[in-house]
C-alpha positions in Angstrom: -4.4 -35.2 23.2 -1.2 -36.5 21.7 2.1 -35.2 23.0 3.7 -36.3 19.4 3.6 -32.0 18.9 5.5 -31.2 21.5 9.3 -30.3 20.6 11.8 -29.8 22.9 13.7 -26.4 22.9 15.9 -24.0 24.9 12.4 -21.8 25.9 10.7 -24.8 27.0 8.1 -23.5 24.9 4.9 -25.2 23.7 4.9 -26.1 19.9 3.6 -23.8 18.0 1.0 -26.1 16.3 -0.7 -27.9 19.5 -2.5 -31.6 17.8 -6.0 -29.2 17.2 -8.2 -31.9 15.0 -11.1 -29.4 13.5 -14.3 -29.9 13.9 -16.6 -31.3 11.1 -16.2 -34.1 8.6 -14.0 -34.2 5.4 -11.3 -34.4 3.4 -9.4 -32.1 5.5 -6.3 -33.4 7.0 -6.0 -32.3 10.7 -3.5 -30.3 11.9 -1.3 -32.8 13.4 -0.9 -34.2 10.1 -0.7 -31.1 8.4 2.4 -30.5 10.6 3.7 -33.5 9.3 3.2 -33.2 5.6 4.7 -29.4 6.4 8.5 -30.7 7.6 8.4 -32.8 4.6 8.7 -29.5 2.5 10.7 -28.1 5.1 13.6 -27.4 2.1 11.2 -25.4 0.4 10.3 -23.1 3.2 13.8 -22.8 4.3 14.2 -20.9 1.0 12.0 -18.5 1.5 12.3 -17.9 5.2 13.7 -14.1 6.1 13.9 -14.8 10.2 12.4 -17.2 12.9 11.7 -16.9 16.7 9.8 -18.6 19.2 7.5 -15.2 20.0 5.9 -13.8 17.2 4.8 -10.5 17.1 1.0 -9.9 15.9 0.9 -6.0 16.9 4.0 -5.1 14.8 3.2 -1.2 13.8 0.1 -1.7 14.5 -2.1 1.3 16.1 -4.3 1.4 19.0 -8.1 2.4 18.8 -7.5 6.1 20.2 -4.0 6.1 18.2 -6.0 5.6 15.0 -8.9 8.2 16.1 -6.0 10.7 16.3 -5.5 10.3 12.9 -5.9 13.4 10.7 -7.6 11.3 8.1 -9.8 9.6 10.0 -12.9 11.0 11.5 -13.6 9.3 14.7 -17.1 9.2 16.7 -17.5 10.8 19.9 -17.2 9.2 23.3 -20.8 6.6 23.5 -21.5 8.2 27.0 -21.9 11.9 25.0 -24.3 10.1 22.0 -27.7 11.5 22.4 -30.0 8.9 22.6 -34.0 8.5 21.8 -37.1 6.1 21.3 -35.6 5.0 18.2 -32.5 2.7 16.7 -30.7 5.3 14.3 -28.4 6.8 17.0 -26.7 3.7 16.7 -25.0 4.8 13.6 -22.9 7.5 16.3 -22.1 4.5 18.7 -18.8 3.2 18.7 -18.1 -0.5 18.2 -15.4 -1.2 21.1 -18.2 -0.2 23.8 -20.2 -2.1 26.4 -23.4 -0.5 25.1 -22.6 -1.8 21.3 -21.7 -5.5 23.1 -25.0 -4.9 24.7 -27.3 -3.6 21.2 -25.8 -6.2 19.1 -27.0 -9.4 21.4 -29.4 -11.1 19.3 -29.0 -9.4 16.2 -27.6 -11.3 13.1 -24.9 -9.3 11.3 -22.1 -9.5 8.1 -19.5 -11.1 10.6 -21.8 -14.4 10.9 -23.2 -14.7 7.4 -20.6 -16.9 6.6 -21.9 -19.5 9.4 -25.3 -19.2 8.9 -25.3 -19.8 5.3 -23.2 -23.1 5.8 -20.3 -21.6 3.6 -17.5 -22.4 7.0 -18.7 -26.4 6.3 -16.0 -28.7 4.9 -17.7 -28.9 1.5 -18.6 -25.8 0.9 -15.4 -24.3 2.1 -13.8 -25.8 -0.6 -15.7 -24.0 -3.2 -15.7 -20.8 -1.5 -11.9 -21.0 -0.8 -11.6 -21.1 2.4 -8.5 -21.1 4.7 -7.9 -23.8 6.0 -8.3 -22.5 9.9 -12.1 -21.1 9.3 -13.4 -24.3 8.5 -15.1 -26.0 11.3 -18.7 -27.0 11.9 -18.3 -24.9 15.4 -18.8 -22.1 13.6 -22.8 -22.7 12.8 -23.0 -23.6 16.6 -21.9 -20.3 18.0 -24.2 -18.1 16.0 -27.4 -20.1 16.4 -26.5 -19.8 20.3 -25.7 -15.5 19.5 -29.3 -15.7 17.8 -31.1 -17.4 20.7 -30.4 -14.7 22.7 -33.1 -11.7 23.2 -32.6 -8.6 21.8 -31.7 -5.9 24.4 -34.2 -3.0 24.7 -32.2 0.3 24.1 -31.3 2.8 27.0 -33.4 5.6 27.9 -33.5 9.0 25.9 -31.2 11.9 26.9 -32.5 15.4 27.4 -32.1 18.5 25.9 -30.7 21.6 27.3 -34.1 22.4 27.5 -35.1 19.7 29.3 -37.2 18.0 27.2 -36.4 14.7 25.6 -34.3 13.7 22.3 -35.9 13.2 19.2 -34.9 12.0 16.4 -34.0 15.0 14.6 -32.5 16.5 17.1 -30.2 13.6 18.2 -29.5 13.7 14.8 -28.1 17.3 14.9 -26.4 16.7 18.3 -24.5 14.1 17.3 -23.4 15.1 14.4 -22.3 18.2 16.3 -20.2 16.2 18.5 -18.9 14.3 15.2 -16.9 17.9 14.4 -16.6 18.5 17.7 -14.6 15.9 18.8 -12.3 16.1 15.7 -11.5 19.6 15.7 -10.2 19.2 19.4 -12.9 22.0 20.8 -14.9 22.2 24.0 -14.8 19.6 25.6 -12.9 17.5 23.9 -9.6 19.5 24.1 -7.9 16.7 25.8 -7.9 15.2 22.4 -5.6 17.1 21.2 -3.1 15.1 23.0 -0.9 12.6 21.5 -2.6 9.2 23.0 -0.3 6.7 24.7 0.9 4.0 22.7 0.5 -0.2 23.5 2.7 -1.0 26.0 6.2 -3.3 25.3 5.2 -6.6 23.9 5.6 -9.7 26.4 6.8 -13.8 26.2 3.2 -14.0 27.9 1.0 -12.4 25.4 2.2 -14.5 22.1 0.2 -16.8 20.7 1.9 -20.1 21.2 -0.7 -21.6 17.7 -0.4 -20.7 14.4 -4.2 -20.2 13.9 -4.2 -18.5 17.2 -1.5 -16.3 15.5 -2.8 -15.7 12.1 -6.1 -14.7 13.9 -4.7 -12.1 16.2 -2.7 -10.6 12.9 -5.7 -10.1 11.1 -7.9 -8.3 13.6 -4.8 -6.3 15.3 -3.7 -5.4 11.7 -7.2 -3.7 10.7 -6.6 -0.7 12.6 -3.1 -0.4 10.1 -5.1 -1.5 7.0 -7.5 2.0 7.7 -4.2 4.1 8.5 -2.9 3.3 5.0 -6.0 3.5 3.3 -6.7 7.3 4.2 -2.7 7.9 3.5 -3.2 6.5 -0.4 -6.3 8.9 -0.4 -5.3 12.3 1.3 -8.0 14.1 -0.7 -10.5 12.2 0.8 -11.2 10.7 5.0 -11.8 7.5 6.4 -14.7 7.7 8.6 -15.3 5.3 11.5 -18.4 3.5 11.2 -21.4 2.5 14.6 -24.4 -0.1 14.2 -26.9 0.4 11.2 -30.3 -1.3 12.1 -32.4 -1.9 8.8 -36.1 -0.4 9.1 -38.2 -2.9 8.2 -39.3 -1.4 4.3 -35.4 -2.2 3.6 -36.3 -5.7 2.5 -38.8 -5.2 -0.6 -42.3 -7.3 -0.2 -41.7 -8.8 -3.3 -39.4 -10.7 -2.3 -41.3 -12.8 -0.4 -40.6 -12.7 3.5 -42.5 -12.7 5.9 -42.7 -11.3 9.6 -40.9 -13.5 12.1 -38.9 -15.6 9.5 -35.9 -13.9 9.4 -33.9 -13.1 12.4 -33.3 -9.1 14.0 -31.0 -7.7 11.3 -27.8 -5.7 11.5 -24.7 -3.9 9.8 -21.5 -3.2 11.5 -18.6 -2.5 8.7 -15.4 -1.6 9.5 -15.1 2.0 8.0 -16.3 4.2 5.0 -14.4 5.8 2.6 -15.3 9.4 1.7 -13.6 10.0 -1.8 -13.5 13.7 -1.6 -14.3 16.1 1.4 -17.3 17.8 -0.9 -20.5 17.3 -0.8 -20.8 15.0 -3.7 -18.3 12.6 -2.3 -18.7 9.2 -3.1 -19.2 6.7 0.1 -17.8 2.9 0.2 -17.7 0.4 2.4 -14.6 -1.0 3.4 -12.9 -4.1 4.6 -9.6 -5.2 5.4 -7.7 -8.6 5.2 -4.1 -8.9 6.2 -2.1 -11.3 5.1 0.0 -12.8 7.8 3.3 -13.5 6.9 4.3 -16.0 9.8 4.3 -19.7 9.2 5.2 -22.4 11.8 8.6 -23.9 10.8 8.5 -27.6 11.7 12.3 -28.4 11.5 13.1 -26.0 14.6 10.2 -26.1 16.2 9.2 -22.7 16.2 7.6 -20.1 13.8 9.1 -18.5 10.7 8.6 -15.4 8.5 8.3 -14.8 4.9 7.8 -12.0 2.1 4.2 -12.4 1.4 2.2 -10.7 -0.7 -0.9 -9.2 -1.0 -4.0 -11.2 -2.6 -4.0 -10.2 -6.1 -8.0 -11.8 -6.9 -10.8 -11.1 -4.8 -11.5 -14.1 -2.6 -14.9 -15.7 -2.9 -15.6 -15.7 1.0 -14.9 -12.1 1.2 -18.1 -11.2 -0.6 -21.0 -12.2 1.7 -20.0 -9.7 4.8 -19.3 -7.1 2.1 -22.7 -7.5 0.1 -24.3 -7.6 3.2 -22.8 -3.9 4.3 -23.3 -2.3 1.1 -27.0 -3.6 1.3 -28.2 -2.3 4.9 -25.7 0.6 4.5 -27.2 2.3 1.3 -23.9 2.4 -0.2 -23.4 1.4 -3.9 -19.3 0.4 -3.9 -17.1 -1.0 -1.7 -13.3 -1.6 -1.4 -11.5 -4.3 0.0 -8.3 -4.0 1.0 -5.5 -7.1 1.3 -2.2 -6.0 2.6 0.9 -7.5 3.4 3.4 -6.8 5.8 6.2 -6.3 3.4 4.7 -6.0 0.0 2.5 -3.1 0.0 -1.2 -4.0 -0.6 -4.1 -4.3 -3.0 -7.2 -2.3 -3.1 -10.5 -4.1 -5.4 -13.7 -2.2 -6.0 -16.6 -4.0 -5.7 -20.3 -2.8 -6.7 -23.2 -3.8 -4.6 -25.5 -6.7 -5.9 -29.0 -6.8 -4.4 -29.6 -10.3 -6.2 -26.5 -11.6 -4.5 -28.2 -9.9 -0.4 -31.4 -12.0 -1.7 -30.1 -15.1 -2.1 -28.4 -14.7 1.4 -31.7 -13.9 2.8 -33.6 -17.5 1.7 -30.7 -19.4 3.3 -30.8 -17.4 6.3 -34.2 -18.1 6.8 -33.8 -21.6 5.6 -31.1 -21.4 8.9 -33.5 -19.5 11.6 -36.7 -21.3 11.0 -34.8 -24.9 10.7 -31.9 -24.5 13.6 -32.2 -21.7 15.7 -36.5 -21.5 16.3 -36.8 -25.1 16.7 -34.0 -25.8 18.5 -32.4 -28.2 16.7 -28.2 -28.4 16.4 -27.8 -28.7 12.1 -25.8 -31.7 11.0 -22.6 -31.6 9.1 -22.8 -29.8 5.8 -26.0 -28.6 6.3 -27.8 -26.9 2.8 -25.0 -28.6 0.6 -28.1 -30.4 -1.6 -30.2 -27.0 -1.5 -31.0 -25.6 -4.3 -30.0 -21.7 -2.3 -27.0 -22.9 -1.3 -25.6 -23.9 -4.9 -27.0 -20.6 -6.4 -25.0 -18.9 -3.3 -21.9 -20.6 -4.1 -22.3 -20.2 -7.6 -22.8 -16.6 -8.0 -20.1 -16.2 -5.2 -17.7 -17.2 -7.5 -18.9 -15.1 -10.6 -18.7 -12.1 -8.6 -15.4 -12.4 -7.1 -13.9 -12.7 -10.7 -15.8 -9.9 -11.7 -14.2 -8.0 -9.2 -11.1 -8.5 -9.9 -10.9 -6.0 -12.2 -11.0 -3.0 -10.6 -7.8 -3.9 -9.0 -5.6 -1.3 -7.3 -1.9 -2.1 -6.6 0.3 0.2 -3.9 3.8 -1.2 -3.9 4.2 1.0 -0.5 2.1 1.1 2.3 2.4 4.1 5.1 2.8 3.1 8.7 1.9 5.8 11.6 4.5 3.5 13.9 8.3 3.3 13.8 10.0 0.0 13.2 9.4 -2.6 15.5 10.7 -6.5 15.5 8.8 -9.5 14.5 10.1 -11.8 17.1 10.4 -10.3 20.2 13.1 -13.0 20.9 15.0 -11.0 17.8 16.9 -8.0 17.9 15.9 -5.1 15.6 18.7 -5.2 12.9 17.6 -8.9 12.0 14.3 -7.9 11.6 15.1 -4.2 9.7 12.1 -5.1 7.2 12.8 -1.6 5.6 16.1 -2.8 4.5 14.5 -5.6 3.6 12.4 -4.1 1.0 15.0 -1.6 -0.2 17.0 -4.2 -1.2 14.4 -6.8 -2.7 14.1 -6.3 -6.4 16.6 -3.9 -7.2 19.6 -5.6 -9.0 23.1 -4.5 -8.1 24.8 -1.8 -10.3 26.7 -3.2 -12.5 30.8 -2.3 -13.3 31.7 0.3 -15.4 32.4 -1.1 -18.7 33.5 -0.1 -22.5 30.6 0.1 -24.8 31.9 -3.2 -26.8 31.4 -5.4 -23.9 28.0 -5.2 -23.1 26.8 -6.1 -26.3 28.9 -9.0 -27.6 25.8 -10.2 -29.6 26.8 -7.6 -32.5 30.2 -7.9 -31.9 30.1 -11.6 -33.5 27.2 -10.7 -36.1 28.6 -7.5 -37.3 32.1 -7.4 -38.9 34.7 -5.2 -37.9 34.7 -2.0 -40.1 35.8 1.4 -40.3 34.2 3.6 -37.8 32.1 6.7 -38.5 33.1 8.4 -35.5 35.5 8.6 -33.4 35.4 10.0 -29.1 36.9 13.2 -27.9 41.0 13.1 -27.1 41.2 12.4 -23.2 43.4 10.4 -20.9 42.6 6.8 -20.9 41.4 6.8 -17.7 38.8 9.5 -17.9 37.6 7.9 -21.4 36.5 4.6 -19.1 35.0 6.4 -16.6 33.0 8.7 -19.0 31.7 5.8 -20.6 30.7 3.6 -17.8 28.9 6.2 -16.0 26.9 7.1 -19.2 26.1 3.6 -19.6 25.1 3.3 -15.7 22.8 6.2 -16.0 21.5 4.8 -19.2 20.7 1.5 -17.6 18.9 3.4 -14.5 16.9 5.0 -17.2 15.6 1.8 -18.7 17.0 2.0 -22.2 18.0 -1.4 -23.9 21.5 -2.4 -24.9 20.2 -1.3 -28.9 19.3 1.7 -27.4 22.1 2.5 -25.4 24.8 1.6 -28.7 22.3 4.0 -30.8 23.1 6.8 -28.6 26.4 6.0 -27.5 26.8 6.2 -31.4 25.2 9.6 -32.2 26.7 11.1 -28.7 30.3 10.3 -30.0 29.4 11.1 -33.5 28.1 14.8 -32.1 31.3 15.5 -29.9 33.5 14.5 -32.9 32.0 17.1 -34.9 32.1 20.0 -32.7 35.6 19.6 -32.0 36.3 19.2 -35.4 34.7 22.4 -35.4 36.6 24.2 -32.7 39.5 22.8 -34.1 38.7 24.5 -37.2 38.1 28.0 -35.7 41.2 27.4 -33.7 43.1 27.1 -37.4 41.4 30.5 -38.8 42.1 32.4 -36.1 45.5 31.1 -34.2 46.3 33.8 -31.8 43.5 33.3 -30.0 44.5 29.3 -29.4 45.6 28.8 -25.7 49.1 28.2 -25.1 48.2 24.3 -24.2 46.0 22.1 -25.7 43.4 19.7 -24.2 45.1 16.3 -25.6 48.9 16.8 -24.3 49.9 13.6 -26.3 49.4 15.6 -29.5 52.0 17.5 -31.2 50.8 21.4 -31.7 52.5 23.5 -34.8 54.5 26.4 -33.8 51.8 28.8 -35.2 54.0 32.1 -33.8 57.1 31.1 -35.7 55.1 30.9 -38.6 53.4 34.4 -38.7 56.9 35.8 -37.8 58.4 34.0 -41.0 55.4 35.0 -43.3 55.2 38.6 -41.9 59.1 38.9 -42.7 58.7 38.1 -46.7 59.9 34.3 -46.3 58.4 33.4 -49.7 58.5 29.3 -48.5 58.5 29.1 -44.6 60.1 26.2 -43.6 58.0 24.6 -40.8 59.4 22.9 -37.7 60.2 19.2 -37.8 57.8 17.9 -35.4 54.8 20.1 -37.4 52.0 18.2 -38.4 49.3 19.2 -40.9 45.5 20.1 -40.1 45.0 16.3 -41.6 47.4 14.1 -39.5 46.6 16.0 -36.1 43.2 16.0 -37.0 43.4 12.3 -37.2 45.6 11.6 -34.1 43.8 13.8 -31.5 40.3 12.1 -32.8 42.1 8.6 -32.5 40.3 6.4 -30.2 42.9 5.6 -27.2 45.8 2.7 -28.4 44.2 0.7 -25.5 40.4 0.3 -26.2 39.3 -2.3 -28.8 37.5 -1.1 -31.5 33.9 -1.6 -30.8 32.0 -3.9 -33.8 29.7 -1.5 -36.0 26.4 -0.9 -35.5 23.5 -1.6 -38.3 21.9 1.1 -39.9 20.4 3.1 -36.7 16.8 2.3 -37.1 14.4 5.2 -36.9 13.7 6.6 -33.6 10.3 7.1 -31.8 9.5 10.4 -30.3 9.9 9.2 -26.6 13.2 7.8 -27.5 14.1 11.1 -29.6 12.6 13.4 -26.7 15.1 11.0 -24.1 18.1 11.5 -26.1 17.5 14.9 -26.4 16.9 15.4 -22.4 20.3 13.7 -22.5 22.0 16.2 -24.6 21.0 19.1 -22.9 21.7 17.9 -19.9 25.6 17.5 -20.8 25.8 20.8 -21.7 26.7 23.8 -18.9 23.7 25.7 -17.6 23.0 28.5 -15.0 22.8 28.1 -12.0 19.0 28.6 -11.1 17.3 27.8 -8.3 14.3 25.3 -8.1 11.9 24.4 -6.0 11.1 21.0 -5.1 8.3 19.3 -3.2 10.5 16.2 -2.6 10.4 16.9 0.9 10.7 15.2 4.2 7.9 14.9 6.4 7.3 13.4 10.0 4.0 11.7 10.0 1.7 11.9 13.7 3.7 8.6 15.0 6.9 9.9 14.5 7.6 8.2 11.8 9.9 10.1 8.9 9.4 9.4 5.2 9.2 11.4 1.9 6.4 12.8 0.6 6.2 11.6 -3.1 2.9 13.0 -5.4 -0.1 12.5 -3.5 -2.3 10.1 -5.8 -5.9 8.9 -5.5 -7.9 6.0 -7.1 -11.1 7.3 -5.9 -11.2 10.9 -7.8 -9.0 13.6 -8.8 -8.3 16.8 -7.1 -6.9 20.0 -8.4 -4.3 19.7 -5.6 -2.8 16.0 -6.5 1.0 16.1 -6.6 1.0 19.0 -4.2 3.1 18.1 -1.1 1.7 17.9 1.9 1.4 20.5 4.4 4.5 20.4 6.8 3.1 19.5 10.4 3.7 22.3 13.7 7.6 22.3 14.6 7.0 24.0 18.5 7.0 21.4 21.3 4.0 19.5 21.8 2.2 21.2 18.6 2.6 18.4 16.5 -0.3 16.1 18.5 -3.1 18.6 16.8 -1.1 20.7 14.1 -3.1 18.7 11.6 -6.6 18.8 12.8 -8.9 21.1 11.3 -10.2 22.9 14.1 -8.5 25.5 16.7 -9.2 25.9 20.0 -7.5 28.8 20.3 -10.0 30.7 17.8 -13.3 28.8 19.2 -12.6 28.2 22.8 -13.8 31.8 24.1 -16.7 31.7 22.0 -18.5 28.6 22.5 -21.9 30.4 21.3 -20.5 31.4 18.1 -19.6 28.0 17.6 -22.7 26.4 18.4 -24.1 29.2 15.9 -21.7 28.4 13.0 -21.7 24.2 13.5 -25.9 24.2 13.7 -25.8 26.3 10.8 -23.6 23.8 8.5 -25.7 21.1 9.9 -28.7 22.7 8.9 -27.1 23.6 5.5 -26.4 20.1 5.0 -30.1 19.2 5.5 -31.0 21.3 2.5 
């Protein structure tokens, strides 16, 4: 292996991008050389690059296993030593996937994870019609899973007993597991210890970073699945997450007429990731679901080390994210899926994705075009193996059709919900440089601009619009106060979303509305002077001496002699609506075009909102809640894609306040009411299990 990689630096680290040639042939550069094409664009990165470090961090916010079972949203599956077991396979659906026993039941057994290898779609020509990245493409890949495949099939463990000492069948397995199901997430006997907050992953190490970029983008997407599930019940409160075991397929799954045979297709199997419940009634909707994270780290040549940018979300559904899917809604009776692409930074994506049976039989020839050929005649396949079959092309090109299909029923959520509280990308980086809330606060929102007279924003009517006699004119005020009245107007206007036109038609009519009711005032203040304050609002204007006046008139002076510095109801009405000496006349406006009714109903909002009110108080749902990790964050209206509810826009339920309440304050069971009566409980959980049967 060439030592070309290695780069020195003040860690004495490792490159981060080892000289890994992949496997298989191609027009694929390796990944030495892709190094080297990298630096050359090294300018361009730089651009985009937020941070770097030598020791990325591929667990940032991420949750645990028993952190996301404590999820409110999430309904877990009890311990696999509590399952009830018996002579058949469909307990499996209770057994968790992060077990020995689920290692143990899946040996053998060909399932959505491998499709991809067994239908040739991770060799280097069909990877580039499927759209592969760049580190799953490998001829390796068909060599693991026809060594998985020639494993046997492990028998399955003995059958627990009953309480009454007889053996589990299957409908009673069924109703004891399902029993645990709702045991276990209402936090009753015995699973009270549940209720406790779980411990979280211990502080990151130098030692456990991957040192490879395809190492690291690897770890990122499995670690970030967990986070992918949190969010996904958080954009659907109405609705729950439900953790998923092993479905084996009876064999009546696959129809006759499509034309297999016994002992031609491998042991069959369906692990997805999660469901998705849309509602917590009965006529919920089920879908499978998937998560891919995109990993925002890239290996930054020029300094030898790795580098992170603002990615986004996929916004198109990937061709090679179909197969494992299909194959999950097929085995899992389940007529939608979702897949979810999220980004660190950049919220995430959410496609829906209808099941295709035509697609699951296609799949099926090449797979036992793969075990008959490979795996039962022991033969290794060569290089691009299936690339001239005629299955293989219909695969590739109905993988493509589907994917744009798909795209749309696209979903976009600008902000995703983490249970965990900030954390650093690089552990080698202190926290404020990697403050990626601050970070998204501040992308896309432009600075606010200076307050600024109404004429200078628009200088495009200024030059076509001649300078004419204005129609209006502002309330008196100090010069000062007239710029800041303005500007904020225009700032608030601007927040709004109003267009320069738009903001010069109001700014017009505003003016035009004060002028006239202080002409008014000004009027009842002539009719009836003794009730005119003392002082005026506009000190710069001269007021008549309306007392000396009345005194003359009441005497008999037949021809009053007013004071010198009088004015008449004309002049003053014309100074004291004067625009101030300082301000350039702002160019006139065309004929104010007419007005829609959300523009109308917006300026109207406006009015009424310059105008004193009472005091009343309001209630408010903006509140602040403390999600399970600690986390704090407003709750805004609670939205859904997959079904309304009666309650959406409701806030949420504030969590338990008393010390050591909030680990179970949101789980729908109490031990308190149940734990003294465990034979009422048994009573009232067999019952809605046997309601549910109905």
């Amino acid at each position: 292996m060439s030592q070309k990689s290695q780069t020195p630096h003040s860690h004495k680290r490792p490159s981060a991008r080892p000289n890994q040639p992949r496997g298989g042939p191609g027009n694929h550069t390796s990944s030495e050389q892709h190094r080297r094409n990298g630096s050359e664009n090294d300018g361009y990165h730089t651009r985009h690059h937020v941070e770097d470090g030598m020791y990325p961090n591929p667990w940032w916010r991420t949750l645990t296993r028993a952190e996301l079972r404590w999820q409110k949203l999430y309904r877990a599956l009890p311990p696999a030593e509590d399952v009830a077991t018996h002579d058949g396979l469909e307990w499996l659906s209770f057994l968790r996937q992060d077990t020995p026993i689920f290692d143990n039941m899946i040996q053998g057994r060909l399932t959505g994870r491998d499709i991809l290898a067994v239908v040739g779609a991770h060799e280097p020509s069909a990877a580039r019609k499927m759209g592969l990245p760049h580190n799953m493409v490998g001829h390796e890949h068909a060599l693991t899973v026809i060594e998985k495949l020639s494993q046997p099939v492990m028998p399955p463990p003995e059958p627990k007993l009953r309480n009454s000492g007889e053996p589990h069948d299957e409908e009673s397995a069924s109703k004891t597991n399902r029993m645990l199901v709702l045991k276990y997430n209402s936090g009753c006997a015995p699973y009270t210890s549940a209720k406790q907050k779980p411990a979280s992953r211990p502080r990151v190490t130098a030692e456990e970073c991957p040192s490879d970029i395809v190492q690291l983008r690897q770890m990122w997407s499995a670690e970030q699945s967990s986070s992918g599930l949190y969010a996904l019940g958080q954009h659907n409160p109405h609705g729950m997450v439900e953790e998923c075991g092993l479905v084996i397929p009876t064999p009546d799954k696959i129809p006759q007429a499509w034309g297999f045979s016994d002992g031609e297709l491998p042991p069959l199997a369906s692990a997805p990731a999660a469901k998705l419940k849309t509602s917590r009634n009965r006529d919920a909707l089920e879908r499978i679901v998937e998560i891919y994270s995109t990993c925002p780290y890239v290996y930054y040549a020029a300094k030898g080390c790795f580098a992170r940018e603002h990615r986004t979300p996929n916004d198109q559904v990937q061709p090679w994210w179909l197969p494992q899917l299909q194959w999950d809604l097929y085995f899992g009776d389940c007529e939608a899926g979702c897949i979810v692409s999220q980004s660190a930074t950049r919220g995430m994506n959410v496609f829906t994705v209808k099941r295709n049976d035509e697609y699951v039989h296609v799949m099926l020839r090449l797979v036992r075009k793969f075990y008959t050929e490979f795996v039962q005649a022991g033969i290794e396949p060569p290089a691009n193996f299936f690339w001239e079959s005629e299955e293989l092309a219909q695969f590739l090109s109905m993988s493509v059709k589907l994917a744009a299909q798909s795209n749309t029923g696209v979903e976009r959520v600008s902000t995703v919900r983490r249970a965990v509280k900030r954390q650093p990308f690089f552990i080698d980086r202190p926290l404020g440089d990697s403050d990626e809330e601050d970070e998204e606060n501040v992308a896309g929102q432009p600075a606010p601009s200076p307050a600024l007279p109404i004429p200078q924003p628009i200088p495009q009517q200024q030059q076509q619009q001649p300078m004419q006699q204005q129609q209006y004119s502002p309330m008196p005020m100090d010069q000062v106060q007239y710029q800041q009245m303005l500007g904020q107007m225009q700032h608030q206007m601007t927040a709004m979303g109003m267009s320069p036109q738009q903001q010069y038609m109001y700014m017009q009519q505003y003016m035009a509305m004060q002028q006239q009711q202080y002409a008014m005032q000004m009027q009842q203040a002539m009719m009836v002077p003794q009730t005119m304050p003392a002082q005026t609002t506009a000190p710069a204007v001269a007021v008549p001496q309306y007392d000396q006046q009345q005194t003359q008139q009441q005497s008999g002076s037949a021809d009053p002699v007013p004071p010198a510095n009088a004015l008449t109801y004309e002049q003053m009405v014309a100074q004291m609506t004067a625009a101030p000496p300082e301000e350039p006349a702002p160019a006139p406006a065309p004929a104010p075009a007419p007005l829609s009714e959300r523009e109308a109903a917006m300026l109207e909002l406006q009015r009424r909102a310059q105008q004193p009110t009472a005091s009343i108080p309001l209630t408010t749902n903006d509140t602040t809640c403390t999600d399970q990790m600690g986390s704090t964050f407003g709750t805004p209206p609670l939205s859904s894609s997959f079904g309304n509810s009666p309650w959406a826009g409701s806030s949420l339920a504030p969590t338990a306040s008393f010390p050591g309440a909030e680990a179970w304050a949101d789980k729908p069971g109490d031990d308190d009411v149940w734990g003294n009566k465990p034979g009422q409980f048994e009573d009232m959980v067999t019952g809605m299990l046997d309601l549910g049967d109905e």
